[in-house]
N, C-alpha and C positions, 0 to 999 in steps of 0.2 A: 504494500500500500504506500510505503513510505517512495518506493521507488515512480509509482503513479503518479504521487502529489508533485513527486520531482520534474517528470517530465513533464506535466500540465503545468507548470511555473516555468520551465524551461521555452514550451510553445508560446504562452501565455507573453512570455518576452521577445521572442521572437516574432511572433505575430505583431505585436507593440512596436518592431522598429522597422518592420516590410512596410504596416498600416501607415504609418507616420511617413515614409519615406513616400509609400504609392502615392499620397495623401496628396502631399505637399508635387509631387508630378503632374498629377494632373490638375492641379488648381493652376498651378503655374503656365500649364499647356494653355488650360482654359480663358486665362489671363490675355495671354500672345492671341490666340483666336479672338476674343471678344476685342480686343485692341486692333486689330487687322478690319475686321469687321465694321467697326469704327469708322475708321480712316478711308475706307475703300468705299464705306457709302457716302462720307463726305468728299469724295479726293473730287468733284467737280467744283465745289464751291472751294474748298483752296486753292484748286489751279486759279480759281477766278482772282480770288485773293489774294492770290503771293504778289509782294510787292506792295502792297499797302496795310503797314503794321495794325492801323484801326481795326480793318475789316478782317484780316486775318486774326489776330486775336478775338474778334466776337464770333469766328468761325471756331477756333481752338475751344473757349467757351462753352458752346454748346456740346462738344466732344469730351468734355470732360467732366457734365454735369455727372454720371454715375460717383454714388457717393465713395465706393473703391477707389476711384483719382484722385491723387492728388495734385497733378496736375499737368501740364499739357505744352509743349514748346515747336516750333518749325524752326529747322535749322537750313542754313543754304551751301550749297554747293562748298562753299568757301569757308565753310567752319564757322558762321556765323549766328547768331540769334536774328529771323528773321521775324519773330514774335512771342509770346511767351504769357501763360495764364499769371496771374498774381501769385498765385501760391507755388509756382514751379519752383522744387529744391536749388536753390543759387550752387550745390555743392556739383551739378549737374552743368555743367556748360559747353556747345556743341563743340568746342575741342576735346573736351574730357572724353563727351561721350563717343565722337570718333576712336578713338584711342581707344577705349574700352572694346570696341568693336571690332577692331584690330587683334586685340590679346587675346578676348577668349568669347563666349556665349555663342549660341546656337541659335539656327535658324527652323523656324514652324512657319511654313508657306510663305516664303519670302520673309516674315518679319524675324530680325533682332531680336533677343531675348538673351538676358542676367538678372540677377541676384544681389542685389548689394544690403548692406546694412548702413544704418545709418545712425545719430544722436537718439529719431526719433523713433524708431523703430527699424524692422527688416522692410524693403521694399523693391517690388517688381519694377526692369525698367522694358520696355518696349517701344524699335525703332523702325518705323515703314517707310516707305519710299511712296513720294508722290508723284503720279504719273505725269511726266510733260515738262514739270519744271527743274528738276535737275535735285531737289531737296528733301527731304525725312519732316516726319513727324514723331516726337520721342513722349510717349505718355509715362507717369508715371503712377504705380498701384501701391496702395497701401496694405501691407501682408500680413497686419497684425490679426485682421479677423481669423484668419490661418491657423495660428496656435492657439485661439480658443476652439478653435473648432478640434483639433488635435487633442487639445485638453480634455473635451465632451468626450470624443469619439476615444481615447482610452480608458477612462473611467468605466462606460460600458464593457470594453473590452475586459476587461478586470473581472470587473460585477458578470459578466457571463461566464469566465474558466474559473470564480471559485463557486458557483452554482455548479458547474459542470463538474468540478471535482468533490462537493457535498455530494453529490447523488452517485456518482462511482461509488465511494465511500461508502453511501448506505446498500447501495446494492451489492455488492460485492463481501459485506459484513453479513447481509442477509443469505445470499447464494452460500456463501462457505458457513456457514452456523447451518443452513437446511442440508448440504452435502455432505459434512463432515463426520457426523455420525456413523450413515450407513457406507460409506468408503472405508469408514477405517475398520469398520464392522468386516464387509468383505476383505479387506485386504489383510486383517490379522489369519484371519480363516484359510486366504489363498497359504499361506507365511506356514501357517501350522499345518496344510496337508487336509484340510477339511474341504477342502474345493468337493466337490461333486467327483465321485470317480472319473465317470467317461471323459473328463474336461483334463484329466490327471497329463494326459498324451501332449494335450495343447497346450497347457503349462510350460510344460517343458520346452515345446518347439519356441515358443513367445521365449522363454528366457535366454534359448541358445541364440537363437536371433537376435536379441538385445545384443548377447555379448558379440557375435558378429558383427554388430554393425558397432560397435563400439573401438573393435581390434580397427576398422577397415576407415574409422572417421581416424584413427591414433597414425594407421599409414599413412593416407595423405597428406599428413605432417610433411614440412619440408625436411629433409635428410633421408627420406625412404622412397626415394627415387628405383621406379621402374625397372628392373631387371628380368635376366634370365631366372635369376634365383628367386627374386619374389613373387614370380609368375608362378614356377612350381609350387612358393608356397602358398598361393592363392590357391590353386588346384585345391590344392590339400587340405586347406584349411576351411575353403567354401566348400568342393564336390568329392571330398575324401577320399584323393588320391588319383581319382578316377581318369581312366586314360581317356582321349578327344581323338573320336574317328574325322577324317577332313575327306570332303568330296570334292574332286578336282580334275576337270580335264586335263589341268596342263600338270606333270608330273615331275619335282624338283630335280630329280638327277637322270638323265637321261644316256644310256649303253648303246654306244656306237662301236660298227666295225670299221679296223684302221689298217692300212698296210703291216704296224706296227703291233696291232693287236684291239684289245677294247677299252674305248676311253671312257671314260665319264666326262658328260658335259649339263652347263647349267644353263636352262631356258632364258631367252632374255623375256623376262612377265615378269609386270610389277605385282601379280600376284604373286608367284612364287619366292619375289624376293621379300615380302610381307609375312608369307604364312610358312616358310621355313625356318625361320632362328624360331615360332614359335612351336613347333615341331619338335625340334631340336631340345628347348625347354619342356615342355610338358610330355611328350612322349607320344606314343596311340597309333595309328597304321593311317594315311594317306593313301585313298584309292583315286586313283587316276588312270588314265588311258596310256596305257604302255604302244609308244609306235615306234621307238628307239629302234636300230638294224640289229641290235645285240639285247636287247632287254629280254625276251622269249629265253634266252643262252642265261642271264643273268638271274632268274628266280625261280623257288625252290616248286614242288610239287605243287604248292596250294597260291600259285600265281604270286611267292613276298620274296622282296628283298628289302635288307637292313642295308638303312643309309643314316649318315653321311660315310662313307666309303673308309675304313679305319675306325670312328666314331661309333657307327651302330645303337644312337641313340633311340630312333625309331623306323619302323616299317613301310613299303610302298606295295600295295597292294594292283597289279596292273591287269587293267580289263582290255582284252585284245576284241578288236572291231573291224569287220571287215570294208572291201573300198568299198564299199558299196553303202554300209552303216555310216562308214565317215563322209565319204561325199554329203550324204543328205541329211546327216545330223550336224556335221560340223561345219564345211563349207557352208553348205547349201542354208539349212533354216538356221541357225547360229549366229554365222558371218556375214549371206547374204541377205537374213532376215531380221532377225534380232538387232545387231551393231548399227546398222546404220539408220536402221527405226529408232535408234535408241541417243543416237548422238547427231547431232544437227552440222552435218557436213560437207550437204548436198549432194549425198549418191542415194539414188530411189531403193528402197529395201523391193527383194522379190522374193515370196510366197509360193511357194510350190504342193504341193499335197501331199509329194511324193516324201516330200524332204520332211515334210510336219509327220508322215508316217514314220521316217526312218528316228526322227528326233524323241515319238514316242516310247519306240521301242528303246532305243540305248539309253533313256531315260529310267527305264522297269528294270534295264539290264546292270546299270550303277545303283542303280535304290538296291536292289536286290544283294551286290556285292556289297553293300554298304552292311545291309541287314546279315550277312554272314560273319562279318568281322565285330559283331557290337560282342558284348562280354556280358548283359543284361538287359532286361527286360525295359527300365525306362534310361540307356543310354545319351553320353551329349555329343552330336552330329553336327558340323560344320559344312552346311553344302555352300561351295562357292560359285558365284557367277550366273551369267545367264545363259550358260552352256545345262543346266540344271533347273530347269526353272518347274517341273513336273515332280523332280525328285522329293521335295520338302512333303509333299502330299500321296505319294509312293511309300516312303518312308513311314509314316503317319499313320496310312491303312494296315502295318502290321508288326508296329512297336507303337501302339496308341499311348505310353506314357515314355516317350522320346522326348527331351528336351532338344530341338532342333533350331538351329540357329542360323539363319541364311544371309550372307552377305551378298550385295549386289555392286560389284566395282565399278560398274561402269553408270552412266545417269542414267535416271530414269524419267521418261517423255510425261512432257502432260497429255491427259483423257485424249485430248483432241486427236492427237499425234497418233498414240496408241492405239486409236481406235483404226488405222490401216491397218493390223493384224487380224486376219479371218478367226484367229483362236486366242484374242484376247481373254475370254474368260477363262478360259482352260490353260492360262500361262496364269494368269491372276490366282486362281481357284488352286493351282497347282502351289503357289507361293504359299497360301495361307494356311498351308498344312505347318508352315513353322509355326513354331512359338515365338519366338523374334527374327523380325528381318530387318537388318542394316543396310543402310544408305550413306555414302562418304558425306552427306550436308541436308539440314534441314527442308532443302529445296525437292530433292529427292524425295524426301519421304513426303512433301504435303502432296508433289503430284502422284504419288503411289496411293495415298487416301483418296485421292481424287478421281483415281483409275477406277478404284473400288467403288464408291460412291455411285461412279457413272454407268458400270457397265454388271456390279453384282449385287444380287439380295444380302444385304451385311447392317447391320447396325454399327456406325462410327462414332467412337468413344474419343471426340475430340479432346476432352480435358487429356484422357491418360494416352492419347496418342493410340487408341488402340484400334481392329477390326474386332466386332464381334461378331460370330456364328455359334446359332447354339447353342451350347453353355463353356464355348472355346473361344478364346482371344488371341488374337495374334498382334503384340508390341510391335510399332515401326517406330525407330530410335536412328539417329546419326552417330554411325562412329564413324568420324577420319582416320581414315591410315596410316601408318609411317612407316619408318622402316626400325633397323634395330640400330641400338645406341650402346655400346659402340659399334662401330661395323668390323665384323670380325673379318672381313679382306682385308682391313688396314692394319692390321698387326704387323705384318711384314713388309707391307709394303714399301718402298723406294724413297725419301724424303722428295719434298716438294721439288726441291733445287734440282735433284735425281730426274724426277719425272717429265718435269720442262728440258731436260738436258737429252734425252731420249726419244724424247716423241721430235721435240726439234733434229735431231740426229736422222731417226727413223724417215721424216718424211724430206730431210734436204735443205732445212729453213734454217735460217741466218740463226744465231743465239740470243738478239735480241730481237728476233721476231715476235708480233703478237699475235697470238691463239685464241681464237674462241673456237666452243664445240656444241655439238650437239648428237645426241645420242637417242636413239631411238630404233623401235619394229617400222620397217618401211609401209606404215599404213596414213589413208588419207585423211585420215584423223588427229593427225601429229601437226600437219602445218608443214609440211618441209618443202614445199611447194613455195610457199610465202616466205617462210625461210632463208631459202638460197636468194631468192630475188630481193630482200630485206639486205641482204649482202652486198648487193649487186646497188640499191639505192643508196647504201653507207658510200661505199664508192663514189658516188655519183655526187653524193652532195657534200660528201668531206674529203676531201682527195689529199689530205695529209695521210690517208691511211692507203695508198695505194703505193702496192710492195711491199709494206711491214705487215697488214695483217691476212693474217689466211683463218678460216674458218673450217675445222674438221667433222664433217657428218658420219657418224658409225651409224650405217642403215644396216640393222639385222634385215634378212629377206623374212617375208611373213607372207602365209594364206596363199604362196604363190598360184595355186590351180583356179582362181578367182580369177575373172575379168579384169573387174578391178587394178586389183594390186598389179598382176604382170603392165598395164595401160600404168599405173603409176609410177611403177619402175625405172620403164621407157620415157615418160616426161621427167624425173626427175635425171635423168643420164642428160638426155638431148639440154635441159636448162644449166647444169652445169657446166658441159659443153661448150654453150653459148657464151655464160657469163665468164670463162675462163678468157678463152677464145678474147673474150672484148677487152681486157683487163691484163691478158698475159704480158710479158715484160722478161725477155731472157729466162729463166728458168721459175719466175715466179709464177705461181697459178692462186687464184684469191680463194677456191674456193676443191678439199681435197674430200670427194665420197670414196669410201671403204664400205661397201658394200659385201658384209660377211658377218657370221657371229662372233660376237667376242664374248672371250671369258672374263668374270668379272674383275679377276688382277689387273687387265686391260681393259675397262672401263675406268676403273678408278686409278689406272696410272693419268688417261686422258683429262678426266674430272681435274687431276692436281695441276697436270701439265697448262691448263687454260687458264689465261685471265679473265675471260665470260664465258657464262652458258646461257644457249637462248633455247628456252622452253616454247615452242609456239604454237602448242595444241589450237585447232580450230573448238572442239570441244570435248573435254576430259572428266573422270569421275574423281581423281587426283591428282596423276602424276608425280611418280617418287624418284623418278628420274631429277626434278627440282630437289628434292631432298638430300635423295644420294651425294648433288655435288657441292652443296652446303655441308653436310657431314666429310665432304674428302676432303676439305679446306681448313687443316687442324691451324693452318696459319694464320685465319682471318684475313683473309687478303681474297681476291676474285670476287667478281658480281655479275648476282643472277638475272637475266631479262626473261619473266613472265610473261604469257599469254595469262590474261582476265577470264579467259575460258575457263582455266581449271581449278577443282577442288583447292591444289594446293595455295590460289592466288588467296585465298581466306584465311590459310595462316601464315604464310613467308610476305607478309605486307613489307619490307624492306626489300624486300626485290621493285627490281623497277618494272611495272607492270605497264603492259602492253596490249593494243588491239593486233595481232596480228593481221588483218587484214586491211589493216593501215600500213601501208610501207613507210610512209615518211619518218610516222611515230616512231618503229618497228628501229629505223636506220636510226636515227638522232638517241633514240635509246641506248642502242650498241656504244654510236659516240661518245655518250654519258660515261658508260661504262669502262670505256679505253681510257678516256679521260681521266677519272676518279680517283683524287687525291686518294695515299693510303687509309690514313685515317678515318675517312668516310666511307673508306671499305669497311672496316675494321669495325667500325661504329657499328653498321649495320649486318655484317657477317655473323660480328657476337652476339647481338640479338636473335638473329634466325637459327644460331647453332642451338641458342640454350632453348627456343622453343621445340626443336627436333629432338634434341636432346629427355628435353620433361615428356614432349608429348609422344613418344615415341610405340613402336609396336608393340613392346611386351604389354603396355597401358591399353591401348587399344585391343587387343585381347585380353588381356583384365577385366576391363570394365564390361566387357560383353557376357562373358565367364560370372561374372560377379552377377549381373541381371540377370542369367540364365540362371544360377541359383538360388539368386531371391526368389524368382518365379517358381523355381521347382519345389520350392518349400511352400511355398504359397498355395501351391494348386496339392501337393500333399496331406496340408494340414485341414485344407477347404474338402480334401476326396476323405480324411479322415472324421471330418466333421461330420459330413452328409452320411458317412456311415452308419456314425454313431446314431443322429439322429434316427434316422429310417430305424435302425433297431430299437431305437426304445420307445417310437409308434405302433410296433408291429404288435398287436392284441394278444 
């Protein structure tokens, strides 16, 4: 209570100096209007007047009969009194007031307006301009009625917050005297074991969850910073050890045959560089589609192999597809149907029936391998992607208390969009078989409710962000992605000085040439189009950079059996070509494509090697390729040029962000960036490190982890309740 009375004296004074302050604004405001007003309905008869002191003064006269004036002067061009009421302040004379007008007060529709204080009080002064003649009219207000009125109007204010804090008080006296009783009645009862039996189970859950959430409000503490290790022990201490099946077309380590024998190589997908350190940390078997030329050679009887290769922390479970499966589930409804419906790129999505057939079935045929590998009855499942969009609800039909958890990487369209899919519902309806489904951004999820809304019978639980069917809810939540912190390719990696010394070497470039890169799957949804010709404009408009900088593109090849991408490929050759061709100069070329995959040591040799990297997604659900090369810059030095397209431009706000479909912005950005004192790197590299740093993937699998066991206890204690009840209605 004592704390109440505090704050209602604390407002109560606060309110007392806004009120007083608005008060005295708009009186003053109103002051300058009514004086304007004034003037502008008289400003004929002083044009008539100026020049004849008589007449002009009994024109001032009437303009200042309002009893507020006190009193009224025309000044002329020349700084003079060209008239003046009797009672005009003599402290006032049209040089002063010049001068005043000069050093400071503000204008409200053309007129002058200050504040001064005087012998006799505070008073308003206000100076107009009269049309024609070259000269002002200066009124002046007397502002004392002002602080009587301030006087009144806080006294009220007073008299109303200690009313309002007597009746808190007596209510609040009253509420806790009628509650007190029978609360502490029940609560000794809970204390001493007298609860009702059947409620004995729920006790329990309610207190273990108390202390859950108490350990997990103590981590977020700063010093308990996100890891490998405290992700296992979030496992362990939310889902009790419990190992995490992950559903995933694209498979993190992939068996290739080599002259030399089988290698293992890592997929360039920002999935897999997301969902493997967490892997790695918690454990569980990742089923994915095995197309590797060695993978079949590489796994035991029951389709597994242990990876990371030496490591053997967890398992990859590989479901083999034939071209027939893959053409129409992955190419065909995936790639050429889902992607580009999905991200706004301008390539037309095509719908097949053939390909919706074949996407059904490898759909039944991953749920099914998913359901072979669970260890339990209500299992926690991670289907990724929109390569899966059927499985969440596969899944569902026959592990019904699965806690299932679906992330969607890439955006999701609004209704409108959406509704070009002939099997909208049946990709929606397939979704809601989760229990939470993620979205990299707020934006995602509201147009995923809005899919729902449009096109399914559901009840939308906008407070708690939920779908309901049923008596089933399915959560839509944003988690952003990241990557891991630290990044365990930079352990060994080459120092920075190394890396620039090498890729300069490697590609023929002077040593103090300047580098920027760019990295990415050769898809048209990257921008690399706008990109090289963004290159090609820096050129063009800053020609101090022509010979010193070259720009290096690492285009992994992707989807090649696509239309598309092979057509993408070919323009992105022939623009190179071009702009090399325009720009070349003895052995320099502006602009170097490496069209092959890289392993990730070479990734992030190039990352370190670069003074900029230009991200220039046309439209992304993240991009951690920004991330990644924020994280390879232990130096704070390098700056990143953002497309606004992407997820990631929402949290790396220190990048300098970009429309990419603006060349000019696009070029003068890069220039910023060549340009850019260290310091100003520096400044803002350290900020973007330590938000990847905090915000990073073990967190974002946490927090997802973490909701999915609030919910599983929730819907536990709620399927234990209904139990109980029903049994002790039964006659």
């Amino acid at each position: 209570m004592l704390v109440l009375l505090l704050g209602l004296g604390v407002l109560a004074f606060v309110g007392d100096v806004v009120l007083s302050h608005t008060t005295r604004a708009w009186f003053e405001r109103d002051l300058s209007l009514r004086a304007n007003l004034a003037v502008s309905s008289a400003s004929q008869s002083l044009a008539a007047a100026w020049g004849d002191r008589a007449q002009l003064t009994s024109v001032l006269t009437d303009i200042s009969r309002d009893e507020r004036i006190i009193g009224a002067a025309a000044c002329s061009d020349d700084g003079q009194f060209a008239a003046a009421t009797p009672a005009f302040p003599p402290e006032f004379d049209c040089a002063r007031i010049t001068a005043l007008m000069k050093e400071d007060g503000s204008r409200v529709d053309g007129a002058w307006m200050a504040t001064r204080e005087l012998l006799t009080g505070v008073v308003h002064l206000s100076a107009m301009p009269v049309a024609g003649v070259g000269g002002m009219v200066v009124l002046v207000h007397d502002l004392g009625f002002l602080g009587r009125r301030e006087a009144t109007t806080r006294t009220i204010l007073v008299v109303a917050f200690l009313l309002l804090a007597l009746g808190s008080l007596v209510m609040s006296t009253l509420a806790s005297r009628f509650a007190w009783r029978d609360w502490t009645l029940d609560l000794r009862r809970a204390l001493a074991g007298d609860a009702p039996r059947e409620f004995q189970p729920l006790l329990r859950d309610v207190r273990n969850l108390v202390e859950r959430l108490s350990k997990e409000r103590e981590s977020e503490a700063p010093g308990h910073p996100w890891s490998a290790d405290r992700l296992k022990a979030t496992l362990s201490e939310h889902l009790h050890g419990e190992r995490v099946v992950i559903l995933a077309n694209r498979e993190p380590y992939i068996h290739e045959k080599t002259e030399t024998g089988i290698r293992v190589l890592h997929p360039a997908s920002g999935l897999v560089t997301a969902l493997e350190p967490v892997m790695r940390a918690c454990s569980g078997v990742w089923v994915a589609h095995g197309n590797g030329s060695a993978d079949r050679e590489t796994v035991d009887a029951k389709d597994r192999v242990k990876v990371p290769p030496g490591e053997d922390s967890y398992q990859v479970r590989r479901v083999w597809l034939t071209p027939e499966e893959e053409q129409g589930y992955y190419y065909g409804f995936s790639n050429e149907g889902l992607w580009p419906l999905c991200h706004i790129a301008h390539t037309r999505p095509v719908f097949r029936s053939a390909d919706w057939a074949q996407y059904q079935k490898v759909n039944r045929r991953f749920a099914d391998a998913v359901c072979e590998e669970v260890d339990s009855d209500d299992p926690i499942v991670l289907v990724q992607d929109y390569h899966f969009a059927l499985a969440p609800r596969m899944i569902r039909e026959r592990l019904p208390k699965a806690t299932i958890l679906t992330f969607w990487h890439i955006p999701w369209p609004n209704a409108e969009r959406l509704g070009i899919c002939p099997w909208r519902e049946e990709i929606i309806s397939g979704l809601l078989g989760s229990s939470i489904i993620g979205f990299h951004t707020q934006q995602h999820c509201n147009n995923f409710i809005d899919s729902v809304d449009a096109f399914m019978e559901s009840r939308i639980d906008r407070e708690r962000s939920a779908v309901v069917q049923g008596r089933r809810s399915t959560l839509v939540r944003p988690y952003p992605i990241s990557i891991e912190w630290p990044v365990h390719w930079l352990d060994d990696a080459p120092s920075i000085a190394d890396c620039r010394a090498q890729v300069r070497r490697e590609l023929g470039l002077a040593d103090d040439a300047l580098v920027g890169v760019g990295i990415d799957r050769l898809d048209y949804t990257k921008g690399i189009e706008e990109r090289l010709s963004a290159v090609d404009e820096l050129l063009t408009r800053h020609p101090e950079f022509r010979g010193k900088f070259t720009f290096v593109q690492l285009a992994a090849p992707s989807r090649t059996k696509i239309l598309q991408y092979q057509q993408l490929n070919e323009r992105v050759e022939a623009l190179t070509e071009t702009i090399n061709a325009k720009w070349a100069v003895g052995t320099y070329r502006p602009i170097v494509l490496l069209r092959a995959h890289h392993e990730p040591p070479t990734v992030f040799k190039f990352f370190r090697a670069a003074e900029l990297c230009y991200v220039s997604s046309l439209h992304d659900g993240m991009n951690l390729v920004a991330k990644e090369f924020v994280a390879a810059h232990d130096d704070e030095q390098g700056v990143l040029v953002l497309s606004q397209f992407t997820g990631a431009a929402r949290d790396l706000t220190e990048a300098l962000i970009v429309n990419p479909y603006d060349l000019s912005q696009a070029a003068d950005a890069m220039a910023a960036a060549l340009h850019m004192p260290k310091d100003e790197q520096r400044e803002r590299m350290q900020s973007m490190r330590k938000l990847v740093s905090e915000f990073n993937v073990y967190r974002w699998a946490g927090r997802m982890l973490i909701d999915a066991a609030e919910l599983r206890r929730r819907e536990r204690m709620t399927g234990r309740f209904t139990a109980l009840t029903s049994n002790h209605h039964v006659p």
